[in-house]
C-alpha positions in Angstrom: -88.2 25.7 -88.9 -86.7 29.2 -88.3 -89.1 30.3 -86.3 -88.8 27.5 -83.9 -84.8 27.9 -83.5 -85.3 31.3 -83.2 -88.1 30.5 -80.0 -85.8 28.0 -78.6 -83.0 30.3 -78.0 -85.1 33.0 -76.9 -86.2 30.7 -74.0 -82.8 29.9 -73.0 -81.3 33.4 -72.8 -84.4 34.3 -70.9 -85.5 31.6 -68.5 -89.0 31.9 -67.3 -89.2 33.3 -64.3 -91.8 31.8 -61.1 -94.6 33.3 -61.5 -94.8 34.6 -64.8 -95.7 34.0 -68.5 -94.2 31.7 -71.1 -92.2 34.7 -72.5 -90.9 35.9 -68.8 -92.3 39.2 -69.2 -96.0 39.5 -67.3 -96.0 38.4 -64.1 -99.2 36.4 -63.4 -102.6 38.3 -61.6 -102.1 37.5 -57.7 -98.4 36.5 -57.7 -95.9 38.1 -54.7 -92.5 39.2 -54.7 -90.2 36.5 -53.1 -88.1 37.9 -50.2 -84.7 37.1 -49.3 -85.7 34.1 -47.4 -86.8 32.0 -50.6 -84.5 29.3 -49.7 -85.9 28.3 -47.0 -89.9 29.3 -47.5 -91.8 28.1 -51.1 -93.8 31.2 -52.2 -97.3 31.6 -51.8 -99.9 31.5 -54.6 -103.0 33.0 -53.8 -104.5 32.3 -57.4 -107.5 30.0 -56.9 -106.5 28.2 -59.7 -103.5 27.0 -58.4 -102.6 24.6 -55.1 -101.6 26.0 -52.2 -98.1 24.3 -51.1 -95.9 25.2 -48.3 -92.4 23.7 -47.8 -92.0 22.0 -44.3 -89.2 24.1 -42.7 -85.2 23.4 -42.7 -83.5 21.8 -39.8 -80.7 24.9 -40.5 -83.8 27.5 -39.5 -85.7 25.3 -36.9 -84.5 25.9 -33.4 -83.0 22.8 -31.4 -85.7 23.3 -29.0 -88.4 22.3 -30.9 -87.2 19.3 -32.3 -88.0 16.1 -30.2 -85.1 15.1 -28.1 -83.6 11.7 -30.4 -82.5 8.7 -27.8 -80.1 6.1 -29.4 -80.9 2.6 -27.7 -78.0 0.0 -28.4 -78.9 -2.9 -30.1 -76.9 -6.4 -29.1 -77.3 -8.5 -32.1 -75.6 -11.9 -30.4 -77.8 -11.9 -27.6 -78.8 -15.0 -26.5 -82.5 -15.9 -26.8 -83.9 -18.4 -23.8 -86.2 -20.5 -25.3 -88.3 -22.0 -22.1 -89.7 -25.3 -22.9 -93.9 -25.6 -22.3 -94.0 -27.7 -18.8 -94.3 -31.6 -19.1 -97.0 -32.9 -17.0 -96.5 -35.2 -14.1 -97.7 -38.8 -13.8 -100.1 -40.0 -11.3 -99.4 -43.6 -9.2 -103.0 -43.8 -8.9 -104.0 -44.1 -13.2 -100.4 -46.0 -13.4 -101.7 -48.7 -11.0 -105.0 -48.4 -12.8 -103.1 -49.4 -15.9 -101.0 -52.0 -14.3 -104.0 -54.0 -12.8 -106.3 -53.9 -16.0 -103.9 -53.7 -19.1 -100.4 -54.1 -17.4 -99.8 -57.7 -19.4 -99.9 -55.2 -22.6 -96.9 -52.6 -21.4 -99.7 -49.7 -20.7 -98.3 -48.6 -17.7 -94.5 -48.2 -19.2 -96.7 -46.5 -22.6 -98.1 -43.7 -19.9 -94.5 -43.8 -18.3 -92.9 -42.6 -21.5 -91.3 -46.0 -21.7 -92.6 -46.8 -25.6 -90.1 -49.6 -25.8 -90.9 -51.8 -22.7 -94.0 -51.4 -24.0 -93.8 -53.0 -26.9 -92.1 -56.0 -25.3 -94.5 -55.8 -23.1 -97.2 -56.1 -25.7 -95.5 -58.8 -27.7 -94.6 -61.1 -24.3 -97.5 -60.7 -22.7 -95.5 -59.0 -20.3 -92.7 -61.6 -20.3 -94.9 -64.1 -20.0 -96.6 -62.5 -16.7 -93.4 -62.2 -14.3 -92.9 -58.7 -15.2 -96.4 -57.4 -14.8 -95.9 -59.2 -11.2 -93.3 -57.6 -10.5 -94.4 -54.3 -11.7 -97.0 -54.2 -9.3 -94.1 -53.8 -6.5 -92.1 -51.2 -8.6 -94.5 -48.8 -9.6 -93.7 -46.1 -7.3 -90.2 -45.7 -8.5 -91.4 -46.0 -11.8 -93.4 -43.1 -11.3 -90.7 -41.5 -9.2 -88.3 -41.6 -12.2 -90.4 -40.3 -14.8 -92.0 -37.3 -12.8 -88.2 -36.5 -11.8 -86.9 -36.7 -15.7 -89.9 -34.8 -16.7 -89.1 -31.9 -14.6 -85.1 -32.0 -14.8 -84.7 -33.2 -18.7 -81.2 -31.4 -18.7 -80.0 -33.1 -15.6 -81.2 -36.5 -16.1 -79.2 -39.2 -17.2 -80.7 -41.1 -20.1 -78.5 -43.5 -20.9 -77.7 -45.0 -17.5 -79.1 -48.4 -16.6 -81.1 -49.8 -14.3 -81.0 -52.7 -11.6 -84.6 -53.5 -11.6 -84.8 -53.1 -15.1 -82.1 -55.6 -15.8 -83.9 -58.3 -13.0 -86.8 -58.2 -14.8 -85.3 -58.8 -17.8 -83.1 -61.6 -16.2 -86.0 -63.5 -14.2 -88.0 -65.0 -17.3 -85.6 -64.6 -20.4 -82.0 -64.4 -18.9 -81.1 -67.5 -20.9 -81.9 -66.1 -24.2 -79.2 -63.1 -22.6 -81.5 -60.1 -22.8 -80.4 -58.4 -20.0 -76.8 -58.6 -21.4 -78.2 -56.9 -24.8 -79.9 -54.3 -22.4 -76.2 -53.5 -20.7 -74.6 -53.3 -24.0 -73.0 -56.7 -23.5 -73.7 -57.7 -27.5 -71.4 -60.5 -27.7 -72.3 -61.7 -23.9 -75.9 -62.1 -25.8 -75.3 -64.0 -28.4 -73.7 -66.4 -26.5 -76.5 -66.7 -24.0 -78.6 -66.8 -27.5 -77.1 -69.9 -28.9 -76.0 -71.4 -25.4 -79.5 -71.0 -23.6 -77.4 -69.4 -21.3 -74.2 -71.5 -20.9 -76.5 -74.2 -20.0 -78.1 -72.7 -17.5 -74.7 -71.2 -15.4 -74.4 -68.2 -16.9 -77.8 -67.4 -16.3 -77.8 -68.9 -12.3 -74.2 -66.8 -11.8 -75.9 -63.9 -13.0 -78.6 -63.3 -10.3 -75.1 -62.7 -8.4 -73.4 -60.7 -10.6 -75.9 -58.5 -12.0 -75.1 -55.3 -10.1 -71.3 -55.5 -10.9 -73.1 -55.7 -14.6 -75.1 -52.7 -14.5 -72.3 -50.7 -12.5 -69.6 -51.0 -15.5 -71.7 -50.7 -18.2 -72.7 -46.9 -16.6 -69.3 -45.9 -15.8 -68.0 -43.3 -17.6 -64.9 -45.0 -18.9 -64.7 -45.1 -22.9 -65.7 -48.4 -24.3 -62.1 -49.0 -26.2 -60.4 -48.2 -23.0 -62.5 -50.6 -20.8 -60.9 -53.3 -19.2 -62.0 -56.7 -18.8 -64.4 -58.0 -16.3 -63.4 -60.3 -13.9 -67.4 -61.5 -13.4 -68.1 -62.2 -17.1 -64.5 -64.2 -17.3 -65.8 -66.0 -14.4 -69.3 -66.6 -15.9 -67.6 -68.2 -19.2 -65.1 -70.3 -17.6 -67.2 -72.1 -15.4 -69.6 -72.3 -17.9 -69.7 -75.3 -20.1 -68.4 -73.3 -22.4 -65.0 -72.3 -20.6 -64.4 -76.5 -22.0 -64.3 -74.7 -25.5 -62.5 -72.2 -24.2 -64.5 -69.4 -24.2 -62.8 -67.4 -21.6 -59.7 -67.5 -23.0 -61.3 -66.0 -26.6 -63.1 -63.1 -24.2 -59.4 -62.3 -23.0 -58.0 -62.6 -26.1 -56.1 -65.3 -25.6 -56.9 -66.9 -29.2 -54.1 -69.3 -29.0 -55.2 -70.5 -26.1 -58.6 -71.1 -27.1 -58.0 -72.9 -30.4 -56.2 -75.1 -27.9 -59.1 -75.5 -25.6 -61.1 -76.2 -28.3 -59.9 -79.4 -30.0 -58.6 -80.8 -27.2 -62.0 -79.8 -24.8 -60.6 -77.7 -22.2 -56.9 -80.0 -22.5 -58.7 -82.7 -22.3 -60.7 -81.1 -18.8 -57.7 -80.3 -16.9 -57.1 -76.7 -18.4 -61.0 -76.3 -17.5 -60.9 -77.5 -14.1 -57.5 -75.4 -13.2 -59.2 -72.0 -14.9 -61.8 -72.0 -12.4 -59.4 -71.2 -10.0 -56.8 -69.1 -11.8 -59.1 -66.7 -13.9 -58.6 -63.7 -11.7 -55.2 -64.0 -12.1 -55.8 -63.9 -16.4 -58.1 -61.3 -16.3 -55.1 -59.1 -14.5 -52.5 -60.1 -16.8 -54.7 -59.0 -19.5 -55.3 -56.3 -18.4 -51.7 -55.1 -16.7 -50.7 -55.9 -20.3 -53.3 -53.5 -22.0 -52.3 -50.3 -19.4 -48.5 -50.6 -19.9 -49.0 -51.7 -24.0 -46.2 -54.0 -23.9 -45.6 -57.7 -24.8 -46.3 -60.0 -21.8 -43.9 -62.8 -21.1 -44.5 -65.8 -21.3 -46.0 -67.3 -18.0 -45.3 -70.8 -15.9 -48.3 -72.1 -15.3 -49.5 -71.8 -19.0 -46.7 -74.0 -19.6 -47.4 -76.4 -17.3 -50.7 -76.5 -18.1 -49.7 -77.5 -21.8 -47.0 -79.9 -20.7 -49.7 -81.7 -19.0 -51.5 -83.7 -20.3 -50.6 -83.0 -23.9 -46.7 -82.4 -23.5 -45.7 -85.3 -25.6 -47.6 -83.2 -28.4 -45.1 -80.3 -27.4 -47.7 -77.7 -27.0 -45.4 -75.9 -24.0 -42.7 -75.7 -26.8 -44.9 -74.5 -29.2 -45.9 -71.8 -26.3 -42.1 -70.9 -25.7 -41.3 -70.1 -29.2 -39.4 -73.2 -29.9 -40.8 -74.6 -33.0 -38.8 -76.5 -34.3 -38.7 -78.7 -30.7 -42.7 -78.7 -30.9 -42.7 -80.2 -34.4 -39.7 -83.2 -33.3 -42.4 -83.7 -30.2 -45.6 -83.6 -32.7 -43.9 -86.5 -34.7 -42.0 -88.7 -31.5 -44.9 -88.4 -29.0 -42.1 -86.3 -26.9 -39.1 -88.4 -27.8 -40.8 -91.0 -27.1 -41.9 -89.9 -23.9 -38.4 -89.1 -22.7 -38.3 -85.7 -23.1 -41.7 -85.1 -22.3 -40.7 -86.2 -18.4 -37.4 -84.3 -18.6 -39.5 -81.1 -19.6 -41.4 -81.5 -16.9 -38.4 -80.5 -14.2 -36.8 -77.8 -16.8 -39.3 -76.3 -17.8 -38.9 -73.1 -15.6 -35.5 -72.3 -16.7 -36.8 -72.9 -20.5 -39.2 -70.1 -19.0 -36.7 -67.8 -18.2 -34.6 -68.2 -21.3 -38.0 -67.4 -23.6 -38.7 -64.2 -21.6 -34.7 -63.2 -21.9 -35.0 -63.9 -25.3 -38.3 -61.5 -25.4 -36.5 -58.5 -23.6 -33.7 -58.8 -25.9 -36.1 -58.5 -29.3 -37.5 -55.6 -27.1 -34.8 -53.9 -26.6 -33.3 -54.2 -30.3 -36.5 -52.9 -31.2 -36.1 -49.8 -29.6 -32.4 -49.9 -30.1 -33.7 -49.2 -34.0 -35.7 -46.5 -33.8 -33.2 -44.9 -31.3 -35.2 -44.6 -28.1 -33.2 -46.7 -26.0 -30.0 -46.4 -26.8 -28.2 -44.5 -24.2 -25.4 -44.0 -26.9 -28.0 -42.7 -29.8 -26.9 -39.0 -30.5 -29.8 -37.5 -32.7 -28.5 -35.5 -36.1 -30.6 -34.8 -39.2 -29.5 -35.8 -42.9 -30.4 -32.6 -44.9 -33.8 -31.0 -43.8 -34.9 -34.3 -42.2 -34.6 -36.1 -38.8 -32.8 -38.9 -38.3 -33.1 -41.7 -37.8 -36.3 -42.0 -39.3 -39.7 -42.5 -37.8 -39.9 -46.5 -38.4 -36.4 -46.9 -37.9 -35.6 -48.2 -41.6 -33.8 -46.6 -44.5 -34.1 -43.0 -45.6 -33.2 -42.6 -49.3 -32.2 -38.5 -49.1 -29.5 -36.1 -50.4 -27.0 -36.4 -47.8 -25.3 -32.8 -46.7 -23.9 -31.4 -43.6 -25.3 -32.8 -39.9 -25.7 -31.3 -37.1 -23.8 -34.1 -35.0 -21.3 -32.2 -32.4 -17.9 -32.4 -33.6 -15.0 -31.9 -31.6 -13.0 -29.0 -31.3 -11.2 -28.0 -34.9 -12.7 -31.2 -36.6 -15.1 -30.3 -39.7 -16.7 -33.2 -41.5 -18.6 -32.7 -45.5 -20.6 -34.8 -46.8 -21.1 -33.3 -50.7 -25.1 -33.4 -52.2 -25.4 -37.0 -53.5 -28.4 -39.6 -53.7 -27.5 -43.2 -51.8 -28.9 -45.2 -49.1 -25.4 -43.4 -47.1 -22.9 -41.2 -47.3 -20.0 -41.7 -49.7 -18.3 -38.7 -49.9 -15.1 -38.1 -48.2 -14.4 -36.9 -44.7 -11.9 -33.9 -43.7 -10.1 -33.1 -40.9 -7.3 -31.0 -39.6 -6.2 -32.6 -37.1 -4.8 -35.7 -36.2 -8.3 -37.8 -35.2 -8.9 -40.4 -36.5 -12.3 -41.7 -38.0 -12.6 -44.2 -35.7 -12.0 -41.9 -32.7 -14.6 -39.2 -34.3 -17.6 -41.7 -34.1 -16.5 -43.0 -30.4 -16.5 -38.9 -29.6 -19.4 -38.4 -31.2 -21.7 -41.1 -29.9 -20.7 -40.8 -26.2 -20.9 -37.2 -26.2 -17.2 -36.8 -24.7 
């Protein structure tokens, strides 16, 4: 064991030396002399025995010149990468026809038109029953037209626009079942037509007229809850046999109205009969009424129309808010028929008195929530506004406002819970309460 300390620290007072024995005394047979250089150049061993390594040179000793020139590139790592779509091909007229003539009562033609879904009507219609393989034939060419032009302008093509021809053909041999109204996005148009066979037929005879003022709304770019109401399909219901049940009226959202129309049928034909001529004027109402977003007023010749035939029922007081006159006519048959002629030459100014009545509520509404009011002077009770947003109550710790006071005039309302203020007002001068809030509210 002493031996082996004793080796141990020989070796580390005496590191071995490159190129010589384990004891660092004999150099090794062949071995050179480093020179001063030895940093940079590995020395040489010329021993057989041993590799032969050479250290690949410093960049601190090799000239600039001889390294290769280095040429930093920028790299944008957001730029956009095109992605160009392979080329759809175009159709021919020639194989569509050929399709048409052999297999066009199975949708073939519309399958090699990219048209999968009037080809599966197609297929399970027999190509509506033959009418619109006929009419196919004549059509083709813009067919062909339409899809070659989406094919090669996919980003500039409008998709979801509709067709006139494609709403004929759908009209022509099922219009009454109303599937040209489910292909313009009319849904509830359809299932009328569904359960109606078409209003009996008018519907579907109006709409061989109507059918491009149809397709033109449904591909205007108008939102659909900001639409307003069509004059053609309020004209298509009214006439209808349905307008006796009042359909219109439920498509204008007159629901009142229709209830009416519908256990009485059509007030007992007269309201039917008088809507064909006056439903331009409901379909402007309406939709006056949903532009400005107020209440409408009530209008003369609704009442009329409810005064007769059924006024001794008192469906016009009813109309003009007056209840409790509507139930005494209910039960006397219009006081016996007595009032129910009297009504008949007052009933404009009880017209004029409702809609007085109406701007009145109106105007207390606003009144309320302080929009109105031309002598509404906005403060704020603490860290909130007031009045408050729906015009009610505002349970709060009531402090200081910030209401303009006159000159030397302080008012303090100390911290307290309550529906209002309680606490005490102060002043130094010789105004009174009264004559604060009259100052305050006119802004004098």
């Amino acid at each position: 064991m002493s031996t082996e300390k004793e080796t141990l620290q020989t070796r580390q007072k005496n590191p071995a030396v490159p190129g010589t024995n384990q004891q660092g005394t004999q150099p090794l047979p062949g071995y050179q002399q480093p020179h001063s250089s030895y940093q940079q150049t590995q020395p040489q061993y010329t021993n057989s025995q041993l590799p032969t390594y050479t250290q690949p040179p410093s960049p601190s000793v090799t000239s600039q010149s001889q390294l290769p020139p280095i040429i930093y590139v920028g790299y944008n790592t957001n730029h956009p990468v095109t992605f160009i779509p392979a080329p759809v091909p175009k159709r021919s007229l020639f194989e569509a026809y050929l399709l048409t003539l052999l297999l066009g009562f199975t949708g073939a033609q519309h399958f090699y038109l990219r048209r999968p879904e009037w080809g599966v009507v197609y297929l399970f219609t027999l190509g509506f029953l033959g009418c619109g393989w006929v009419i196919d034939l004549f059509r083709l060419p813009l067919l062909v037209s339409r899809c070659n032009k989406q094919a090669s302008h996919p980003e500039t093509t409008e998709k979801n626009k509709k067709n006139l021809d494609d709403a004929y053909v759908l009209w022509l041999p099922a219009g009454f079942m109303g599937l040209h109204h489910f292909y313009l996005n009319n849904i509830g148009l359809g299932v009328v037509y569904v359960f109606t066979f078409g209003l009996f037929g008018v519907g579907w005879v109006a709409d061989a007229f109507l059918m491009p003022y149809h397709v033109k709304k449904t591909n205007s770019d108008i939102p659909e809850d900001s639409k307003e109401k069509s004059a053609a399909t309020t004209c298509i219901l009214a006439i209808s046999p349905a307008g006796i049940l009042g359909a219109h009226h439920y498509y204008l959202n007159r629901i009142c109205f229709g209830i009416a129309y519908t256990l009485t049928f059509g007030l007992l034909g007269v309201g039917y009969i008088v809507d064909w001529c006056r439903f331009p004027v409901l379909v402007q109402r309406y939709n006056k009424s949903k532009r400005k977003r107020f209440i409408s007023h009530k209008h003369l010749d609704d009442a009329y129309l409810l005064w007769f035939p059924l006024g001794f029922l008192g469906l016009h007081h009813f109309y003009l808010n007056r209840p409790g006159w509507g139930c005494l006519y209910f039960f006397t048959f219009g006081l016996f028929g007595l009032g129910w002629i009297i009504d008949g030459c007052r009933l404009c100014s009880l017209v004029t008195e409702c809609n007085k009545q109406i701007d009145e509520q109106v105007l207390l509404h606003s009144n309320n929530q302080g929009i109105s009011n031309p002598n509404f002077v906005t403060g704020s009770v603490g860290s909130q506004q007031w009045p408050p947003a729906a015009g009610g109550h505002m349970v709060s710790n009531y402090t200081h406002t910030s209401i303009p006071y006159p000159p030397g005039y302080t008012v303090s309302y100390p911290a307290q819970p309550g529906l209002y203020p309680t606490g005490p007002i102060q002043h130094n001068d010789k105004l009174s309460h009264k004559h604060f809030i009259q100052h305050s509210t006119t802004g004098s």
